[in-house]
N, C-alpha and C positions, 0 to 999 in steps of 0.2 A: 504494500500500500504506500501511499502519497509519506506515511507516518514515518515509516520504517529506516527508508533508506533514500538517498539520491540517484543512487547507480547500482546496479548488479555487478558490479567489483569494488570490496570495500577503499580499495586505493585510489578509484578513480572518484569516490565519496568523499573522500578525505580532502584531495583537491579542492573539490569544487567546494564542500565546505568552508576549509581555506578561504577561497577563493571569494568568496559570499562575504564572507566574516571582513577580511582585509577591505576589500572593494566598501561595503558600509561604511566601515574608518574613516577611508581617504574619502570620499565623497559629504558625510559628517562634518570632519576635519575644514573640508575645504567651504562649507558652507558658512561654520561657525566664522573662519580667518573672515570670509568675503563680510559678515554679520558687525564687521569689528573688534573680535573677541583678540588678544592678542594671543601669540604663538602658542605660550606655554597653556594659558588657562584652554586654549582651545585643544591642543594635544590631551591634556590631562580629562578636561569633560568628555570627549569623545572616548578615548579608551576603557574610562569608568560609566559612559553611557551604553558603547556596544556589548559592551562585557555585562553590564546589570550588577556594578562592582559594586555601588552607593558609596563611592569615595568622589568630595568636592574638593576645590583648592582652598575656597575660601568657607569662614565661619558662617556668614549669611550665605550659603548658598551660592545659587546662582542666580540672585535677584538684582545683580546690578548687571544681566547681561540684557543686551535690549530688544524687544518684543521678537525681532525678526529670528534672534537665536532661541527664545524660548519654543519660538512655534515650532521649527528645526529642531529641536530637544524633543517635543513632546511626540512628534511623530516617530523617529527611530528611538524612543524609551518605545511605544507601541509594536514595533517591527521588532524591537529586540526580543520582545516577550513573544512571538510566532515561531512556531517550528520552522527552522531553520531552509525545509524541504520545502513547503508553502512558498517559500521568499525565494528560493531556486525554479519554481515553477514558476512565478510572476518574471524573473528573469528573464527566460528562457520563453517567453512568448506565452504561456499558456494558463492566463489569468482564470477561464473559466475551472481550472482543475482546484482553482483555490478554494472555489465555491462548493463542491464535492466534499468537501474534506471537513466532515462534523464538528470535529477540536475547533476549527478556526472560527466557523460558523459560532459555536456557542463561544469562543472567545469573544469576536465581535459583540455579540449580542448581553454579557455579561459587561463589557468595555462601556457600551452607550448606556444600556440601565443604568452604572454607575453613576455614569456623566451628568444624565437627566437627571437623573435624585439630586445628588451632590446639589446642581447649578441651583434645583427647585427650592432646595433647603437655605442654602447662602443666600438667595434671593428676599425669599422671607422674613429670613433675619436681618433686614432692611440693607445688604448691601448690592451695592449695584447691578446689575445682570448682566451687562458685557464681561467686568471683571470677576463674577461670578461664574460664569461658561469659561474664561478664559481659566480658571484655579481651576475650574473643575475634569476640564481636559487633561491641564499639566497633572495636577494632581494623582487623578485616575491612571493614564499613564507612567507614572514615576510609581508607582504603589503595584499595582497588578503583574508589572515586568519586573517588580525589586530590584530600579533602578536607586531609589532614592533618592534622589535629586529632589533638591526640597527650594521653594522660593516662599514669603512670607502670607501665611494663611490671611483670611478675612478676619475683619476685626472681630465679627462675630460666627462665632461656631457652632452649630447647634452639635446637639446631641444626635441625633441622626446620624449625623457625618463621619462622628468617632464608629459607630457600629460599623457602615458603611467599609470604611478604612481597616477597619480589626478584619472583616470578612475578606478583605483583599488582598491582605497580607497572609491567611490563612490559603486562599485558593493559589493564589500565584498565577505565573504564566502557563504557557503551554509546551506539553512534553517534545523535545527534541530545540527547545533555545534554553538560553545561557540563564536565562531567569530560574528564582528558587520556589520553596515553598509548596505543598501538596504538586502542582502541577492541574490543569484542567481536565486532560484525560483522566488521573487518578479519578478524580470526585465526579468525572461524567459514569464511569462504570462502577464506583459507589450506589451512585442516586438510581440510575437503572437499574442493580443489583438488589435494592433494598424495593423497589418498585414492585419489580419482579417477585420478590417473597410476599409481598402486601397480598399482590393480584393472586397466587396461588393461595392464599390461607380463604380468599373467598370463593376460587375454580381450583380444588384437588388435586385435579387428574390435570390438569391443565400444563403444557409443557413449554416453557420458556429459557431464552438465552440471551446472554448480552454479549450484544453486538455493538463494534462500532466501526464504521463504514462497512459494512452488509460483512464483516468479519469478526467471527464468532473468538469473544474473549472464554478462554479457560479456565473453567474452576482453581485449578490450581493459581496460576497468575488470580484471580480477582481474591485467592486466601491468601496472597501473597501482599496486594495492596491491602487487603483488612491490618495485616502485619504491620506493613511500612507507617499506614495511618496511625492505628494504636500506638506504637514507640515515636511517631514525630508527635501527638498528643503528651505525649509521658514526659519526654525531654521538654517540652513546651513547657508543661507542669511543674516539673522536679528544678528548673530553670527558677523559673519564678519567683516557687517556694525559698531557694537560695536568695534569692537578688530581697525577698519579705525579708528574711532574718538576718542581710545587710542595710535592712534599716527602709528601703523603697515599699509605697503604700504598694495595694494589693493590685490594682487599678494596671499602676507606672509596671508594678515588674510583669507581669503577665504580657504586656504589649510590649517590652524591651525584648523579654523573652522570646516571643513570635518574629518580632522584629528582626532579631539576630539570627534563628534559625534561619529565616528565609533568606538571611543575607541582604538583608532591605538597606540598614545604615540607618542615618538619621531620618528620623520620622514625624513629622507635622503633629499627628498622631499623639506622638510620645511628650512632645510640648507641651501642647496643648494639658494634657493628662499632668504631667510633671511641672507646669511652671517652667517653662524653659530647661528641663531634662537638658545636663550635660554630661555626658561619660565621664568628665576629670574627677567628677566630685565622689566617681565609685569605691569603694573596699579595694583592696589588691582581689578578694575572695571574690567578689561580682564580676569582678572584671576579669580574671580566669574564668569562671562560669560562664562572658559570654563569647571568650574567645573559642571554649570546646563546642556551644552551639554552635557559633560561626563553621567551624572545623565541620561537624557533623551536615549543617545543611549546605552544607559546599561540596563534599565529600559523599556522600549519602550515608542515612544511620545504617542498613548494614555492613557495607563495605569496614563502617571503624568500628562497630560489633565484631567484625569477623577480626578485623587486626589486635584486638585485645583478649581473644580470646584460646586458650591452650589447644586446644583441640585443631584450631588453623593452623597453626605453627607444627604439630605433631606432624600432620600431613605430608611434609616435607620428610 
């Protein structure tokens, strides 16, 4: 499938990969310089854009870069969080395939929901509505691809918007880009999955499969994302609990916590929550705590399950 791979030889994937990956950069790169941005801050935002690294140069963010680079930001924060194959298929001529391709579809479609809530909310809480679409796009894009790239929220915040934001940091982008966090396709064959059991406890006999792109998911794989969920839940949790008894309310460590697993960086979110939330002000202990999540949702939790574990090493 469209999901899978780029090419039927994984070396000639790799390339084009590559290829994909760099080409964003330079193209980024060259927008921001044309935008004003000087050399270095433009080098540094692009790398930690395409990447979805949530590392800025400066401490306000990127709010003193001007309108034309934000807009340029918030589109490839968008593109970064796309499988990777999607954005080789758009390349390569054949935009209708993108549309085939269900992960993206409900990407999109999770993307503008946000957006529209978000603009409706800020709106209400009497701040302007241009500048409201406009936070809400950047916003949304920086949060969903865990780029992080953060510019200065509305004066007023509702309560709405923190959920919003907690939800998007838990979902993430889509499987196969550089983005962290669940992933979309994880929690599309969750929601089917659980769907699926709902619809049989009222048809018995009734036989059901999840499918995504007319390509039947296997029990085994969808016990395997129960797995992956459960423990990225845990460490979210156990994260938290740590960052409580370094002294942060329940609120701030819980969204630091989620925040660092999915590799987000600094968070509007976490501000907001915190009073201007700063990492200097953490314990040595928090700040270990959220360098191993970082590790973990960078790395994936099995993968450093399996490195810490006796029985891996036996193997050998």
């Amino acid at each position: 499938t469209v999901q899978r791979k780029l090419h039927p030889r994984i070396s000639t994937s790799v390339q084009l990969m590559w290829m994909i990956y760099v080409g964003m950069t330079l193209l980024l790169w060259g927008l921001l310089m044309m935008s004003g941005i000087d050399f270095f801050d433009s080098v540094c935002t692009t790398l930690a854009t395409v990447s979805t690294g949530g590392f800025m140069v400066h401490d306000n963010g990127v709010s003193s870069f001007p309108q034309s680079a934000l807009v340029c930001l918030t589109l490839f924060m968008f593109l970064s969080g796309v499988n990777i194959a999607i954005i080789y298929r758009l390349v390569a001529g054949k935009p209708k395939e993108m549309w085939h391709n269900e992960e993206f579809r409900v990407y999109l479609i999770v993307f503008f929901i946000a957006v529209i809530s978000l603009s409706f909310a800020f709106y209400v809480q009497e701040n302007g509505l241009l500048s409201s679409i406009n936070y809400a796009f950047f916003h949304v894009a920086s949060t969903i691809s865990t780029c992080g790239l953060s510019i200065p929220s509305p004066n007023n915040w509702p309560r709405i918007a923190s959920a919003i934001t907690f939800v998007l940091i838990i979902i993430g982008a889509s499987a196969g880009s550089t983005g962290g966090a669940l992933k979309i396709k994880r929690v599309m064959i969750l929601v089917k999955y659980v769907r699926n059991y709902f619809t049989r406890m009222l048809h018995p006999h009734a036989v059901f499969s999840v499918t995504i792109d007319d390509t039947r998911i296997s029990d085994d794989y969808i016990n395997k994302i129960f797995g992956f969920v459960f423990m990225y839940v845990m460490f979210i949790v156990g994260g938290g609990f740590v960052l409580t008894i370094c002294g942060l309310d329940i609120p701030t460590a819980v969204c630091v916590s989620a925040a660092n697993i999915a590799n987000l960086g600094p968070s509007p979110l976490i501000d907001v929550l915190g009073a201007n939330f700063d990492y200097v002000t953490l314990v040595p202990l928090a700040k270990w705590t959220l360098i191993v999540l970082m590790l973990v949702g960078r790395i994936e939790i099995f993968a450093i399950i399996a490195l810490f574990s006796p029985a891996y090493w036996r193997r050998g």
